[in-house]
C-alpha positions as CSV (number, residue, x, y, z in Angstrom):
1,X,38.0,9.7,29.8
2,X,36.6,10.9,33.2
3,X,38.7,12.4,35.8
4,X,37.6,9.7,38.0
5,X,38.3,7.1,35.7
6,X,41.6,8.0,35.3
7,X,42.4,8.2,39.0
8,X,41.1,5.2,38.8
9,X,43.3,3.7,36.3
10,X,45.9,5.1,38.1
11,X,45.5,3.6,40.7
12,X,45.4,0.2,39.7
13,X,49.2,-1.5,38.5
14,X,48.2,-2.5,35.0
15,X,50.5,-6.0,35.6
16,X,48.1,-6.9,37.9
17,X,45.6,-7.0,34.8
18,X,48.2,-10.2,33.2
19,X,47.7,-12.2,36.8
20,X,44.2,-11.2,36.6
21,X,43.7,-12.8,33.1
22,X,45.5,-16.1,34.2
23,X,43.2,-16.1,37.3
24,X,40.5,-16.2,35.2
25,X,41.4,-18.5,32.9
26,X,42.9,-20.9,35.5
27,X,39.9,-20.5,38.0
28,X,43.2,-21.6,40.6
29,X,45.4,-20.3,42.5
30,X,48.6,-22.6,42.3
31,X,48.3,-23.1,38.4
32,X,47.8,-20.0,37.7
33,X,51.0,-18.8,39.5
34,X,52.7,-22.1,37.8
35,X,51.7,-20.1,34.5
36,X,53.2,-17.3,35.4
37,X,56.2,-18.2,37.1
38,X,55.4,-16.6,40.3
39,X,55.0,-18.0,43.7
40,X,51.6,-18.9,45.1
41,X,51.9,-16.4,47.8
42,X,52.5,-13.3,45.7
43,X,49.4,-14.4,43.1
44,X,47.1,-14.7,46.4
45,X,48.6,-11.3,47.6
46,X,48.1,-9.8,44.3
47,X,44.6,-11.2,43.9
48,X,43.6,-9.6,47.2
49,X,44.8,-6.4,45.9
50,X,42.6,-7.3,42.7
51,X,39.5,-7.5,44.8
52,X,39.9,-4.0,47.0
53,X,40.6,-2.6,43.3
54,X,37.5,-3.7,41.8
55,X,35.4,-4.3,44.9
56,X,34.8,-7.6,43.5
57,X,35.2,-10.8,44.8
58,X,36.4,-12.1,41.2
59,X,36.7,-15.5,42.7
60,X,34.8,-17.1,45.0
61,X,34.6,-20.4,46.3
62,X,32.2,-23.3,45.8
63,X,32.5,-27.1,46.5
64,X,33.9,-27.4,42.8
65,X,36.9,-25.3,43.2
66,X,37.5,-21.1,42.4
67,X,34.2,-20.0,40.5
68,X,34.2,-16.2,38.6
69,X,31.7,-13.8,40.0
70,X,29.3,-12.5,37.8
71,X,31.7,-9.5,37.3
72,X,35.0,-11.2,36.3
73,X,32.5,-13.4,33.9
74,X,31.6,-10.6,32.2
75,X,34.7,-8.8,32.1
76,X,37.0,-11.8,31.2
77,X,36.2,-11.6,27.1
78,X,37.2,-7.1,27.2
79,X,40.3,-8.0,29.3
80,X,41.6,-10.4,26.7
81,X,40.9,-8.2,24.3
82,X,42.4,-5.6,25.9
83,X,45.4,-7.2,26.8
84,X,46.3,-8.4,23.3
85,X,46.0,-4.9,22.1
86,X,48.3,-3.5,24.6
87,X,50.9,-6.5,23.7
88,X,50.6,-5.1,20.1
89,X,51.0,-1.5,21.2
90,X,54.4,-2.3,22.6
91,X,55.6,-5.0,20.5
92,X,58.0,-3.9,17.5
93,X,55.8,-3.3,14.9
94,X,55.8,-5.8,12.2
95,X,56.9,-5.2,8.2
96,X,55.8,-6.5,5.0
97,X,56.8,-5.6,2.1
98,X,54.4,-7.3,0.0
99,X,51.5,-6.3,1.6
100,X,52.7,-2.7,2.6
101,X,51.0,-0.1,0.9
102,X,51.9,2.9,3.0
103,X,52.6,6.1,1.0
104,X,56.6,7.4,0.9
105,X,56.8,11.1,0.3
106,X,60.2,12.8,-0.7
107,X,61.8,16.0,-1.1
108,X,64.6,17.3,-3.1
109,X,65.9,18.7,-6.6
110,X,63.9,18.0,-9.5
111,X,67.7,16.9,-11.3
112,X,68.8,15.1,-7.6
113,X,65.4,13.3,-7.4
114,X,66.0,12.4,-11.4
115,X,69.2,10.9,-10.8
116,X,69.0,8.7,-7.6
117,X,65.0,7.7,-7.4
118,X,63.9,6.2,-10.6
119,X,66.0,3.3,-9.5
120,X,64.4,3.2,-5.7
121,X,61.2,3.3,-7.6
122,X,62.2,-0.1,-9.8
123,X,62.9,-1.7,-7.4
124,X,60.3,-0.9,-4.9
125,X,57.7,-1.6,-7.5
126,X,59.4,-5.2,-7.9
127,X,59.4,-6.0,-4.4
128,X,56.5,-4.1,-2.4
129,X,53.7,-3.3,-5.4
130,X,51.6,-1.6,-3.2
131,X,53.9,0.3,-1.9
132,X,53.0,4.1,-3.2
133,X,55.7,7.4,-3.6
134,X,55.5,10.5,-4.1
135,X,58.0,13.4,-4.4
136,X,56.9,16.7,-3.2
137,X,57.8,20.0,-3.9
138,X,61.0,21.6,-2.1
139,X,60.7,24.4,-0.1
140,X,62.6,26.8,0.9
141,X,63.8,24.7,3.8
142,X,63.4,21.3,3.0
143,X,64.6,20.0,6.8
144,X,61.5,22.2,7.9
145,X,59.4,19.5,6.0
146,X,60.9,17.2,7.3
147,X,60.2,18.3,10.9
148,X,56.8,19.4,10.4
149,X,56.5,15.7,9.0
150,X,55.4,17.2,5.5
151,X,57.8,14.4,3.7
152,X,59.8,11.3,5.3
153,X,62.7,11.9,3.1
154,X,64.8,14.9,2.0
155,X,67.5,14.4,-0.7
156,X,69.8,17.4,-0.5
157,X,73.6,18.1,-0.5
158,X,73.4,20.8,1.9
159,X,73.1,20.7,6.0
160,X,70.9,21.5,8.2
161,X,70.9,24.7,10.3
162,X,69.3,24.1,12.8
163,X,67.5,20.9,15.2
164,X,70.4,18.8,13.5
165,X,69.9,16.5,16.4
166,X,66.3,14.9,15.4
167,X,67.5,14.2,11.5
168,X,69.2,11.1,10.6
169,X,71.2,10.8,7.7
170,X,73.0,8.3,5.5
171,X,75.6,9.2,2.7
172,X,74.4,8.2,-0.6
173,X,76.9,9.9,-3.5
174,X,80.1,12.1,-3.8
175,X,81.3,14.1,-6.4
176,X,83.3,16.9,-7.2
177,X,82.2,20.4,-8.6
178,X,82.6,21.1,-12.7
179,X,81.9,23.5,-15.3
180,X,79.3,23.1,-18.1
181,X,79.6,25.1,-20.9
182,X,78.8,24.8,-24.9
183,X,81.4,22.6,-26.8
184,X,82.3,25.7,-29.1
185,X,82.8,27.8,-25.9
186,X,86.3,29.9,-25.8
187,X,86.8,28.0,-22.7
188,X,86.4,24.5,-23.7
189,X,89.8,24.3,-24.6
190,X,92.8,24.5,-22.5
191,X,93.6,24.9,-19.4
192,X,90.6,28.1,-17.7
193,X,92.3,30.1,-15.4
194,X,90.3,31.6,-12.3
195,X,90.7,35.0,-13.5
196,X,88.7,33.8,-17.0
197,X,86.4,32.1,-15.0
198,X,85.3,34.9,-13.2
199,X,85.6,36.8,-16.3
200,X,83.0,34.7,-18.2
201,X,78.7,35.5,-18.0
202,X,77.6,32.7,-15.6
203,X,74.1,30.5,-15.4
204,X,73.1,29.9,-11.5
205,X,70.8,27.3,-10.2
206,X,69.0,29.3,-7.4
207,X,66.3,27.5,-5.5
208,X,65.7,30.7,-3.4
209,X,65.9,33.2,-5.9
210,X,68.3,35.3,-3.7
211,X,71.8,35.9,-2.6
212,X,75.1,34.9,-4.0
213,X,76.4,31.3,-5.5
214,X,78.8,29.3,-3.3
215,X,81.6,30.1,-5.5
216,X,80.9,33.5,-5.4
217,X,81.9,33.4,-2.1
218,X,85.0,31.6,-3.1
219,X,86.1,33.9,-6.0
220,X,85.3,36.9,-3.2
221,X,87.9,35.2,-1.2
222,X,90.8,34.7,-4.3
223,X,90.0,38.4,-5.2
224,X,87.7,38.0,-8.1
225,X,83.8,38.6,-8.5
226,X,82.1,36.9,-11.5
227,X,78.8,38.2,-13.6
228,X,75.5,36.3,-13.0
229,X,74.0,36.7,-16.5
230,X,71.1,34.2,-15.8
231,X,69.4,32.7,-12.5
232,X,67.0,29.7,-12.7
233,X,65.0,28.1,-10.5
234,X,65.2,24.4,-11.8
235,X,67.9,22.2,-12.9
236,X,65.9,20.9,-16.0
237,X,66.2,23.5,-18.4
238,X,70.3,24.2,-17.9
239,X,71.1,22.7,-21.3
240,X,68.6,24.6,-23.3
241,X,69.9,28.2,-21.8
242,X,74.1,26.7,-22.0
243,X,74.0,25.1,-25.8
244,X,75.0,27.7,-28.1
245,X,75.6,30.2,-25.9
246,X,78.4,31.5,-23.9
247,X,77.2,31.0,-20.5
248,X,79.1,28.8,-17.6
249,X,77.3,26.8,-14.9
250,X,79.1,25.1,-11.8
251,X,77.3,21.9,-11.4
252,X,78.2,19.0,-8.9
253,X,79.7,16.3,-11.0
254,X,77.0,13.7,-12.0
255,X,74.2,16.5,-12.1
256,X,76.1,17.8,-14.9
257,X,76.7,14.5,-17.0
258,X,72.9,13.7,-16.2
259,X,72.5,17.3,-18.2
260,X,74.9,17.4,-20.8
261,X,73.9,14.0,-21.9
262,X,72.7,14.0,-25.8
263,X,73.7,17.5,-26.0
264,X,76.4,19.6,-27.4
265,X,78.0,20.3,-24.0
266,X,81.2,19.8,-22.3
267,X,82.1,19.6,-19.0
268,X,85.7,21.3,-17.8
269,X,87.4,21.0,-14.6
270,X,87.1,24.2,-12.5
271,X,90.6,26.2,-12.2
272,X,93.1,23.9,-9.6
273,X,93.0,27.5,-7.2
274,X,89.5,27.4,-6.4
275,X,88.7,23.9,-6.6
276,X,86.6,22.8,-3.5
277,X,85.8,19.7,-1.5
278,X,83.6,17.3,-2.7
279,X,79.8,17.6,-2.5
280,X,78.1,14.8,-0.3
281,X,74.6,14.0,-1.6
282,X,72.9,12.9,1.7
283,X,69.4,11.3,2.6
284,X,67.4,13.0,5.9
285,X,64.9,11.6,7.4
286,X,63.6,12.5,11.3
287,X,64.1,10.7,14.5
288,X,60.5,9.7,14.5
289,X,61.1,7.4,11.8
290,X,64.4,6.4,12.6
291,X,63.4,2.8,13.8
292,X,60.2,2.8,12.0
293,X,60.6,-0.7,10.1
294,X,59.1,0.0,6.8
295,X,60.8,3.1,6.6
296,X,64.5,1.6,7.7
297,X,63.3,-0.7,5.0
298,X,63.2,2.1,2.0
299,X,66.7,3.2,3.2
300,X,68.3,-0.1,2.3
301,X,66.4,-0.2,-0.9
302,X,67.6,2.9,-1.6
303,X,71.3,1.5,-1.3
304,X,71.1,-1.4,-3.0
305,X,69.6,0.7,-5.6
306,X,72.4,2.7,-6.1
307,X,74.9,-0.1,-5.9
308,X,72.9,-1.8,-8.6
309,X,73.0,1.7,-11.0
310,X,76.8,2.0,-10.1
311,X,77.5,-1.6,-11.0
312,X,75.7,-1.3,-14.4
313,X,77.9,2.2,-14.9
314,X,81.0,0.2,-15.3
């Protein structure tokens, strides 16, 4: 656009384009402020203001009434047009689900995604068919994604670090840590004390690679340090590195069950000392979607999803 176009544009109080379009439709004054619920005086006022703008007459008067100038005649179909795009530019956008087929991208875990989005994806597929998802890759960071509007959804227990104030969130599971271990482990009997805890070879789930477990900080704290014997990258293969050996992994609760299921594993209660909290599985999404309606849409799928897989549970 021009620089004197948009001076121009500027210029000119874009309401004056609704009057403008009843004017022309009307071809009279009174009705046309009747139509818009305005007093005759302010439509002639604002129709003068019309004709200074466009250096137009836009109506002029013949011995039949208001007639359009050759201008406004032209200009009358662009200025509907124009108008009803502007009314859909501000209007809440609309939603279906049966004809949506926008493209939902997600982030988390490979064993978090596993456990909560297979039943999103039911149900989604009953309900909007064309609706597509994919889960991408985590990052490092998966709240940079989310900011640099990589993915519209992060699943992740942890919190964000930083720019907390454009993510949303909404609580989706809670559930205590646990130990998996082989069911003919030493420790799968008894009561575990911390100090054979941190005396056992541990498994860790690192996505990073780097740095100490949680509970490495936690055992630092009680006095104790424990061995990591094995660091993976991926949740999947846990049960193939913990069955018949004599490794330990600290898993959130249902992360573990999902794991051990099938297999000759057990699951054992961390020691009562260093027992933490429970771990709050969360959904992010960013404050430009926040009142997106197809995507406030996927949210409540998402929980009547998981009311639906806890119902069938019990």
């Amino acid at each position: 656009m021009s620089r004197v176009h948009d001076v121009q544009l500027r210029q000119l109080d874009l309401n004056l384009l609704v009057i403008l379009d009843a004017l022309l439709e009307e071809r009279h004054i009174t009705r046309a402020a009747e139509r818009l619920e305005m007093s005759q005086p302010a439509v002639s006022r604002a129709l003068a203001r019309l004709r200074e703008a466009l250096q137009d007459p836009i109506l002029v008067r013949t011995s039949e009434g208001l007639s359009m100038s050759a201008r406004a005649a032209g200009m009358q179909p662009q200025l509907a047009d124009l108008l009803r795009g502007i009314s859909q530019l501000v209007s809440p956008s609309g939603f279906e689900p049966a004809t949506d087929a926008r493209l939902i991208k997600l982030t988390g875990l490979d064993l978090e995604l596993a456990l909560y989005i297979p039943a999103l994806a039911k149900r989604i597929r009953r309900l909007a068919p064309l609706m597509r998802l994919e889960t991408v890759r985590q990052e490092l960071d998966s709240f940079t994604m989310l900011e640099q509007d990589e993915v519209h959804f992060s699943l992740t227990g942890l919190e964000p670090m930083r720019a907390a104030d454009q993510l949303h969130r909404l609580s989706i599971d809670t559930m205590p840590s646990i130990c998996l271990m082989a069911e003919d482990n030493p420790l799968a009997l008894g009561d575990m004390s911390t100090r054979a805890y941190a005396a056992a070879p541990h498994g860790l789930v690192s996505i990073t690679g780097k740095g100490p477990g949680y509970m490495d900080l936690i055992l630092q704290k009680k006095g104790y340090q424990r061995t990591i014997m094995l660091r993976l990258s991926s949740f999947m293969s846990v049960a193939d590195f913990c069955e018949e050996s004599d490794l330990i992994f600290t898993l959130p609760l249902r992360l573990a069950e999902r794991i051990a299921a099938g297999r000759r594993l057990v699951l054992r209660p961390l020691p009562e000392d260093i027992q933490q909290p429970p771990i709050t599985f969360y959904l992010y999404w960013h404050a430009r979607y926040h009142r997106d309606p197809g995507m406030q849409w996927v949210r409540e799928q998402l929980l009547e999803a998981l009311k639906e897989t806890t119902a069938a549970a019990y």
